[in-house]
Each structure stands twice: as structure tokens, then as C-alpha cells.
C-alpha positions in Angstrom: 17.4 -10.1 -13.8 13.6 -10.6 -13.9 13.6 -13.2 -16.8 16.1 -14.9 -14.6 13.7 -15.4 -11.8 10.8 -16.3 -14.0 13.5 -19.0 -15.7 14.3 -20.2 -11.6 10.8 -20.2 -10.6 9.5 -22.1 -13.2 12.4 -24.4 -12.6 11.6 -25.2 -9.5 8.3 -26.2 -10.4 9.9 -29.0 -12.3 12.6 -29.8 -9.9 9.8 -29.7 -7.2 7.7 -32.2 -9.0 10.5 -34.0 -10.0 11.7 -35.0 -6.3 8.1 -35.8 -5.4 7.7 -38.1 -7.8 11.3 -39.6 -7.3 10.0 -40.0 -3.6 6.9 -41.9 -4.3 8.6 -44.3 -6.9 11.6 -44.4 -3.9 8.7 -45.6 -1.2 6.6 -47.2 -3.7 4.8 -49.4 -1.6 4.4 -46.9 1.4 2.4 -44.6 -1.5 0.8 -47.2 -2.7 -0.6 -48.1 1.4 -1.3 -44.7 1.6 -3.9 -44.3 -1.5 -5.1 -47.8 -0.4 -5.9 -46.5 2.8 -7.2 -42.7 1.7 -9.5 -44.8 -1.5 -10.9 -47.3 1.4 -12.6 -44.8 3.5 -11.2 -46.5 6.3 -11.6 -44.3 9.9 -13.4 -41.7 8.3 -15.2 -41.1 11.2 -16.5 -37.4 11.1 -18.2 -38.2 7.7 -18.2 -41.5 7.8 -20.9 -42.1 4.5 -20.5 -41.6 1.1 -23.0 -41.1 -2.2 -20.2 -42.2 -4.7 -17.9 -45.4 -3.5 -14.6 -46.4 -1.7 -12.3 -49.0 -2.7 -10.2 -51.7 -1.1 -9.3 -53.1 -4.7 -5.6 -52.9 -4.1 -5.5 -53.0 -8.3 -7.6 -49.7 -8.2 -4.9 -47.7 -5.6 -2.1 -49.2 -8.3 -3.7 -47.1 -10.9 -4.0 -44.2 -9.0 -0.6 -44.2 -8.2 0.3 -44.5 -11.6 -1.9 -41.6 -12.7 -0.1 -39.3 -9.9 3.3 -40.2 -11.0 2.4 -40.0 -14.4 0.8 -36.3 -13.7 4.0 -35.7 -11.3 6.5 -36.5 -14.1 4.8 -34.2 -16.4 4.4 -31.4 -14.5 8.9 -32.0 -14.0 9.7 -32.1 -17.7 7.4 -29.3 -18.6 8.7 -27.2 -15.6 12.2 -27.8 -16.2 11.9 -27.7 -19.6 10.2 -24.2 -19.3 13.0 -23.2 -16.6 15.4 -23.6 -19.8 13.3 -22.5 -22.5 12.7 -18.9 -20.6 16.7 -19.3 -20.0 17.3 -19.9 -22.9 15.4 -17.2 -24.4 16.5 -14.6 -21.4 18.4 -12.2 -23.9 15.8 -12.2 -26.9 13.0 -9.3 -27.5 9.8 -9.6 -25.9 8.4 -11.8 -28.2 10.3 -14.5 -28.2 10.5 -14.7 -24.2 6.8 -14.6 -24.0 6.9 -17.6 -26.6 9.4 -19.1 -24.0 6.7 -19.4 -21.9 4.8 -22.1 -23.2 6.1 -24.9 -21.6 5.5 -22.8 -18.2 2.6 -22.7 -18.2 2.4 -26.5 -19.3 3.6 -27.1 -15.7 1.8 -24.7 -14.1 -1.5 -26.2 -15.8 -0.3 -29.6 -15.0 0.4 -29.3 -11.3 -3.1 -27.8 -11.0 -4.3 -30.9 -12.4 -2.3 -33.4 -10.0 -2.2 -31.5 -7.0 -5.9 -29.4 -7.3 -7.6 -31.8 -9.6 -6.4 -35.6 -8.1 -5.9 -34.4 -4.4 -7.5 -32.0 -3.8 -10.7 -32.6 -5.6 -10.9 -36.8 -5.9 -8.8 -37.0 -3.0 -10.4 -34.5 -0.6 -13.8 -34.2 -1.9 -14.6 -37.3 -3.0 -12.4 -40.2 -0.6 -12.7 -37.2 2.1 -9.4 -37.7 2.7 -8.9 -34.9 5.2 -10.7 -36.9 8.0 -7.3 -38.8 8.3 -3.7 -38.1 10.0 -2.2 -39.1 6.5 -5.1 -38.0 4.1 -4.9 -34.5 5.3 -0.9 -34.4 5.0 -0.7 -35.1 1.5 -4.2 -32.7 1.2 -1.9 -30.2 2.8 1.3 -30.4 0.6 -0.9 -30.7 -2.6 -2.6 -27.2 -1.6 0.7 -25.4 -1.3 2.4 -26.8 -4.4 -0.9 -26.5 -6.6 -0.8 -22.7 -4.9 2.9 -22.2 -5.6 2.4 -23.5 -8.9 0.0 -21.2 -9.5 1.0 -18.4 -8.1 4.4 -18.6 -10.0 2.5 -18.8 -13.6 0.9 -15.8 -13.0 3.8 -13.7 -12.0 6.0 -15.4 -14.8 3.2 -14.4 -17.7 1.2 -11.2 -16.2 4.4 -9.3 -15.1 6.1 -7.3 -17.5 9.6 -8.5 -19.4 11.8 -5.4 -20.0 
């Protein structure tokens, strides 16, 4: 039964990513306003100066959209491909479900670096996007996936698999 939810968990990593990234190639344009509008700077009022830069290169937001799909994607095939690998290997000896759990922690490593590494950390940190309404909801929902993410990695490959 255990394997079974490590196999689901890691799952839903995938499916989780999946349908986030569905929805920002869905509303396109609406994701693409809203880097626009996070990279700008624009109402930033409680820190309102920057050392590094902000952008209104609507070129620039394009290809950071792309690079967030692009790490959204990944983190889905590696999650559901390690939600069928662990499946897949549900009945074999411990060895061969721990070698199952590559691709888990593929996704795991992945969502960290979407959710942690392009929200959290360029985002937040460096746009300061949490000094907006919309800035500080995606912030939000990237800290609990990047958290979930995590936290499911760890239970999937420090807990036991009898």
C-alpha cells in the first residue's frame, strides 16, 4: 500500500504541473500581462528601487514565459513518468523500487527549480513581486507547490519500502 501512495503522490506532482501549465498556455496572453507587469516593477510602492533592473521589453516577459512553461512541462513528464515508474515497479524487491525513483525526484528537483528558483527567487527577490495583488498570488501558489513538491520527495525516498 505504501508504494502505492508514493506512485500517487509523485503523480500528482506531474498532474499538478501539468494543469498549470495547460492553464498558462490556455490564458496565454493573461500570463504573459502578468510577467509583463511583475518584470516592470510597476506599483511597487513599498520598495519602490531596485540595484539590478526591471523590464517593460514585452520580448523579455515572452521568454520568461517560455522558460516557466518549459520548467512546468518538465516537472509533468518527469512526475508522471515517476508516478508510473514507482507503479510500475510496486511489486519488485527493494532495489528496483528505489531505482523507480529516479524520475521522482527529477520532478521534485524540477518544481524546486520553477516554483523556488523562477518565482520565488527571480520573481520575489529580484522583480519583488510580492508588493503586488497579482505578484504575491502566484508568489503564494509557487510556495505551496515548491513545498508540496518537496515535501512529497522526501517522504517518497527517506521512508522505508517493505
Amino acid at each position: 500500500m505504501l508504494r502505492l501512495i508514493k506512485a500517487a503522490l509523485v503523480a500528482v506532482i506531474g498532474f499538478h504541473a501539468l494543469i498549470y501549465a495547460l492553464q498558462n498556455v490556455a490564458n496565454i496572453e493573461a500570463a504573459h500581462a502578468s510577467l509583463s507587469y511583475v518584470m516592470s516593477g510597476a506599483d511597487n510602492t513599498a520598495y519602490p528601487d531596485t540595484l539590478f533592473f526591471t523590464s517593460a521589453n514585452p520580448a523579455l516577459a515572452w521568454v520568461a514565459l517560455a522558460i516557466v512553461l518549459a520548467g512546468e512541462f518538465t516537472t509533468a513528464f518527469f512526475g508522471l513518468k515517476g508516478g508510473w515508474d514507482l507503479f510500475a515497479a510496486r511489486k519488485g524487491d527493494a532495489a528496483a523500487f528505489t531505482e523507480a525513483k529516479r524520475a521522482s525526484v527529477f520532478a521534485a528537483g524540477f518544481a524546486l527549480l520553477t516554483w523556488f528558483g523562477l518565482f520565488m527567487t527571480i520573481g520575489s527577490a529580484f522583480f519583488q513581486m510580492w508588493q503586488t495583488q497579482v505578484g504575491d498570488g502566484s508568489l503564494k501558489g509557487a510556495f505551496m507547490f515548491a513545498m508540496a513538491s518537496t515535501v512529497t520527495v522526501l517522504f517518497v525516498y527517506l521512508t522505508p519500502d517493505d
